[in-house]
N, C-alpha and C positions, 0 to 999 in steps of 0.2 A: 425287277422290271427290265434290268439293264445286262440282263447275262448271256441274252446273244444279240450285243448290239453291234459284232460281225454285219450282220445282215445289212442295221444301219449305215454301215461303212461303203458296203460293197453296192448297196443302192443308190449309195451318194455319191459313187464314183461314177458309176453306170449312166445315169442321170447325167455328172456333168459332161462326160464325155460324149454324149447322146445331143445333149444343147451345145455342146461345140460346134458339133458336125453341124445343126441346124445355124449357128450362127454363122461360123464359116459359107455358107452356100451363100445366106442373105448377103457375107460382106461379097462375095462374088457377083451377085448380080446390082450392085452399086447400095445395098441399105447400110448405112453405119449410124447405128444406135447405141453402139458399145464401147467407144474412145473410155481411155483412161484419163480419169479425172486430176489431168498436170494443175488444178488451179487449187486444189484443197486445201485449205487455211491452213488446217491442222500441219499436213504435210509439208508447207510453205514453210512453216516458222520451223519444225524437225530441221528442214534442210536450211536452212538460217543459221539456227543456233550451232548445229555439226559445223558450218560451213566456217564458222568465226573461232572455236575450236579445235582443238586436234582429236576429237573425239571421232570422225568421220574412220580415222582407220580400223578403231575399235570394232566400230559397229559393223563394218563391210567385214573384216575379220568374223567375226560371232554368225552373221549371216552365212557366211563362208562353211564353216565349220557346220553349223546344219544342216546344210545342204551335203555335203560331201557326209558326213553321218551319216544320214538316210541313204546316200546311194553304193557309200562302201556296205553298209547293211544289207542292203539288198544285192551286189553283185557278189559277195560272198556268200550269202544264206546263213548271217551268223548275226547277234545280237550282243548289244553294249559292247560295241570295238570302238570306246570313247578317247583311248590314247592311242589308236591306227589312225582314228580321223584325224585325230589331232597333229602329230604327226603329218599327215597329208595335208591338212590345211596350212600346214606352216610353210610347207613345201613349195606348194600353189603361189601362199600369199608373197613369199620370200621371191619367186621366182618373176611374179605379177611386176612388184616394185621393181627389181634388177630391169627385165626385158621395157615395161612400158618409160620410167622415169629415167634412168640412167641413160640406155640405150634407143629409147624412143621406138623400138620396136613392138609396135600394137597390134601389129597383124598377125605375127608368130606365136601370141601366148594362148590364142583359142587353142591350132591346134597344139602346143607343146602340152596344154591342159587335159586335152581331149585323147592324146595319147597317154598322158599320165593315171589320168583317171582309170584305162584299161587294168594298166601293167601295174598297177601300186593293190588291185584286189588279189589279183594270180599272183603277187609277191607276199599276201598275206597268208592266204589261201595254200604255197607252198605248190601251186599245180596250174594248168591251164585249165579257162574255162568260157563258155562261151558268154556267162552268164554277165560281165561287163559290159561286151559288146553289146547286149541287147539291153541293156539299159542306158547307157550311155547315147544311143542311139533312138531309145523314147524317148528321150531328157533333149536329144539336140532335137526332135523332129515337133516335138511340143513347144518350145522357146520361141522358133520362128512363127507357130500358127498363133502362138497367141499375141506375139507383136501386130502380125497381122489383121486379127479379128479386133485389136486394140486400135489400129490403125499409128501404131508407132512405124513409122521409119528409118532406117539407118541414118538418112542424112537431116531428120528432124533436131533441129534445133532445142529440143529441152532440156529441162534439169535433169541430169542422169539421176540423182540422186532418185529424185522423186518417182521418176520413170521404174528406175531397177525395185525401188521399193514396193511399189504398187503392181507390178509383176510379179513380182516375191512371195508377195501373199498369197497367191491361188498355187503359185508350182510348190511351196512348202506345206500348203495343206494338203496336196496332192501326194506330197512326195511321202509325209505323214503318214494317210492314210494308207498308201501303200505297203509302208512298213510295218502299221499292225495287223494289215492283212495277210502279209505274207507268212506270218509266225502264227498264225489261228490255225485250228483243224478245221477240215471239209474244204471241197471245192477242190479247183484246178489250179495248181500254183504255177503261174504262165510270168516269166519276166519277174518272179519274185512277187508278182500281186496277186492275190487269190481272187479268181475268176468263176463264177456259177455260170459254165461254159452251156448251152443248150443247142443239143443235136438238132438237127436239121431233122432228121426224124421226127425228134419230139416234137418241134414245132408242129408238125405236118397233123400231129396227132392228136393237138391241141385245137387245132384248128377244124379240124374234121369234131371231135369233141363241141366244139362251141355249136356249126352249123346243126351236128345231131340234137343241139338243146334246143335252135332256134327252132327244128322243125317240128318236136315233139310240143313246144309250148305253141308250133300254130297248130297242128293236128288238134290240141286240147282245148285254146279256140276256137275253133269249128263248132265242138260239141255242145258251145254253151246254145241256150235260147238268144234273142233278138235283144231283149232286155238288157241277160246278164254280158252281151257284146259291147251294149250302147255304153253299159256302167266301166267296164274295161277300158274302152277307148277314150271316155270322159278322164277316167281317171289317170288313164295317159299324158293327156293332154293337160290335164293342172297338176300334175307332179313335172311336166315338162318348162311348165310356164312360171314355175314356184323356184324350179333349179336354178332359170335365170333369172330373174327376178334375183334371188339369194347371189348371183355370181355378179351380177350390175354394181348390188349393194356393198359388197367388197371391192368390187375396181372402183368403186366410189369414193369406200375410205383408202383407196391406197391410191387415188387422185389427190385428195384433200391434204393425205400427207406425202406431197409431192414424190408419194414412191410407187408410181401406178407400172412400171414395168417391171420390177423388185416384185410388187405383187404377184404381175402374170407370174414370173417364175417360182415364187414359192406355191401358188394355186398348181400350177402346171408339172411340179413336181410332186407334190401333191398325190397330184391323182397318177404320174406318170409311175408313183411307188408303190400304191395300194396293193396291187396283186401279191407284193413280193411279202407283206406284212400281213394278210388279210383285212377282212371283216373291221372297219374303223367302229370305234364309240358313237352311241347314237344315245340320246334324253328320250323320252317317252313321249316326250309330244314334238311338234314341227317349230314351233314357236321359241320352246327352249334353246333347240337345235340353231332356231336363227338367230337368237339373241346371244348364244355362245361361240359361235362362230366366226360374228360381226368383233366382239368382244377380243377374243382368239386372233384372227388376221389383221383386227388394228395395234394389238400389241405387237406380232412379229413385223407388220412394219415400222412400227416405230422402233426396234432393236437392231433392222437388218443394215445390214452397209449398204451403201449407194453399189449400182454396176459399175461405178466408175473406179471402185477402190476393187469389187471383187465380185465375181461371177459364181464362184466357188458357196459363200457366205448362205447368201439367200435359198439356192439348191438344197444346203444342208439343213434350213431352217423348216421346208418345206416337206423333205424328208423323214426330220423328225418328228412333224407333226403329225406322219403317218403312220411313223414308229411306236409315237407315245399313244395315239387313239386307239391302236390294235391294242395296246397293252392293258388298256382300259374293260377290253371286254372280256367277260369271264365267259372262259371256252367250258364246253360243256361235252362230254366226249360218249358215243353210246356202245353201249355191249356190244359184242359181236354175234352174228348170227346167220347162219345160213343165207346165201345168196344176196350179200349185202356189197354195195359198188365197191370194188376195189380202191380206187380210191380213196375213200371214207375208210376201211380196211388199212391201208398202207397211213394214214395220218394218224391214229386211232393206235394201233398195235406199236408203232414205233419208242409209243412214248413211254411203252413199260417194259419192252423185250427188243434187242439186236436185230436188226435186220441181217438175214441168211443163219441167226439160231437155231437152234432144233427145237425150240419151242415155237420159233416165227414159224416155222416149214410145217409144222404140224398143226398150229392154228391156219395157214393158208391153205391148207390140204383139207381141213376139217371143214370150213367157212367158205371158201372162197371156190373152188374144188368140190365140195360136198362131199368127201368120201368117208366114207363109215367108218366107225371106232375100229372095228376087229379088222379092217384092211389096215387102218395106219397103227394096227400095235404089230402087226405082222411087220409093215417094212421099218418100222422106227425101233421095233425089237421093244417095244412095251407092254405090259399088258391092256388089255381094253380099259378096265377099270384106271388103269394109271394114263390112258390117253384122254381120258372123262377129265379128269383129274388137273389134271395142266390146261386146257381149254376151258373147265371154271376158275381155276385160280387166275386166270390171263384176265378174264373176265373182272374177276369182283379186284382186282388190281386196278383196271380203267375205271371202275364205281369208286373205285379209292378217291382217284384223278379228282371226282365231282362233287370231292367233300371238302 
């Protein structure tokens, strides 16, 4: 179920860096709905108990060290450099204590850090590369937007502790998943995070694709009788009216459990993930569907963090519950066959033979193409019988698939 939960990751990222952007704007035109939760019991007493022992260096230490982990990882393009980082952290922290206690200088150790951080990857690495600077550089440009969408200020009065902690949480799931995405195949490795980059083209083609569905399904309305239009539109109208209705009754339970914005976002991610995963799990009737559902979104509220501890949490709760319903449906995949959509064609053939194979080329030529055996033995240098031959085995391969 879990062997390309790549996809989960990279949706999860997508996703929250998509609700940044929208939260960023809102904190722009004066909405703050998103401060960080400085009063949390839990956090309270954490920063208590550290604050009465000397345990506080440890812990800012260990934090330390995973962070500079993941991003010596990624500005190298190299994996388990557990005593580089190490190493570097010592570096940092040895440098932290000297510049801010001894010296009292607190403004010098960003950037002495921020240089360090460059020059201690290209020292590992053994060469120059740009690949620090661009990281180091999404790590500073991220720090600030999130203080802000936090509504933390520099000259805010709070517990740092509590403060750096509760920040910590979303840049070290972030920094995370960046690091297992940069080390998976496919996609575009941009910054060390693997990106499913989409062309401007494709967009365009996508789009032009939807409107060609929208007009083919009114063209096909047209043709019904007066009846079967009425039943259409009826039936429009209470699948419309049942959807919310079904989406009331979840902001319901995630009002009750005082997590009604935790909801929006796990609902909103949700659906903002669906394309990338397909076709979600559906029960056989509408009633199971609602009664699992309700069932379904009062547990993940009751599991998710407050937005006040993490932004990140919920995103990926809602994510994978788009992950896990896809995984739920048993796909069903059909033969190939002259003049069948390309599309269905390219998902379909993928999953038994290489795209740009001599066997993909020769089924796209045969299927898609239409062109006759004794032309593609001629340019594939086959014979007829053996071009027959590989476009049935391609075949009863995908009938494999639906056993």
């Amino acid at each position: 179920m879990f062997k390309d939960y790549d996809k989960y990751l990279s949706a999860s990222l997508k996703v929250y860096l998509f609700v940044l952007i929208i939260i960023f704007i809102l904190k722009l035109v004066g909405l703050d709905y998103f401060g960080l939760d400085v009063n949390n019991a839990i956090m309270n007493k954490l920063s208590k108990a550290i604050s009465t022992t000397h345990w506080g260096d440890l812990y800012n230490f260990i934090i330390l060290y995973i962070q500079l982990y993941f991003m010596l990882c990624l500005s190298t393009k190299r994996k388990r450099l557990y005593k580089e980082a190490l190493i570097e952290t010592f570096i940092l922290f040895i440098a932290q204590i000297i510049l801010n206690k001894v010296f009292s200088m607190n403004n010098i150790y960003p950037i002495i850090s921020i240089i360090w951080l460059i020059l201690f990857p290209m020292m590992v690495n053994r060469k120059f590369s740009k690949r620090p600077f661009i990281v180091v550089l999404l790590v500073t440009i991220y720090q600030p937007i999130s203080m802000f969408i936090r509504s933390i200020g520099i000259n805010n009065n709070y517990n740092n502790f509590i403060v750096d902690s509760l920040l910590n949480i979303d840049q070290l799931l972030v920094l995370a998943i960046s690091y297992n995405l940069s080390f998976m195949k496919g996609g575009i490795n941009l910054c060390g995070v693997v990106v499913e980059v989409q062309s401007s083209l494709q967009m365009k083609k996508n789009f032009s694709n939807l409107l060609k569905k929208l007009q083919e399904n009114y063209s096909n309305f047209k043709k019904f009788n007066k009846q079967e239009k009425a039943t259409i539109i009826i039936f429009i109208i209470l699948s419309t009216f049942w959807n919310i209705f079904t989406l009331v009754v979840v902001l319901l339970i995630g009002k009750l459990n005082d997590t009604l914005i935790e909801c929006i976002f796990i609902i909103s991610s949700f659906w903002l993930s669906k394309k990338v995963f397909g076709k979600p799990f559906h029960l056989k009737s509408m009633l199971q569907c609602f009664v699992l559902s309700n069932i379904t979104y009062y547990v993940l509220n009751r599991i998710t963090t407050p937005l006040g501890i993490s932004i990140l949490i919920p995103i990926m709760l809602g994510v994978g519950l788009s992950y896990i319903t896809s995984k739920l449906v048993k796909k069903t995949y059909k033969p190939l066959y002259k003049g069948m959509p390309k599309e269905d064609f390219e998902s379909t053939i993928t999953k038994v033979a290489d795209k740009g194979s001599t066997k993909y080329n020769i089924c796209y030529d045969f299927f898609i193409e239409k062109q006759n055996a004794i032309y593609l033995a001629y340019k594939y240098k086959y014979t007829e019988a053996g071009i027959r031959k590989i476009t049935s085995r391609i075949n009863d391969s995908i009938k494999a698939l639906n056993k």
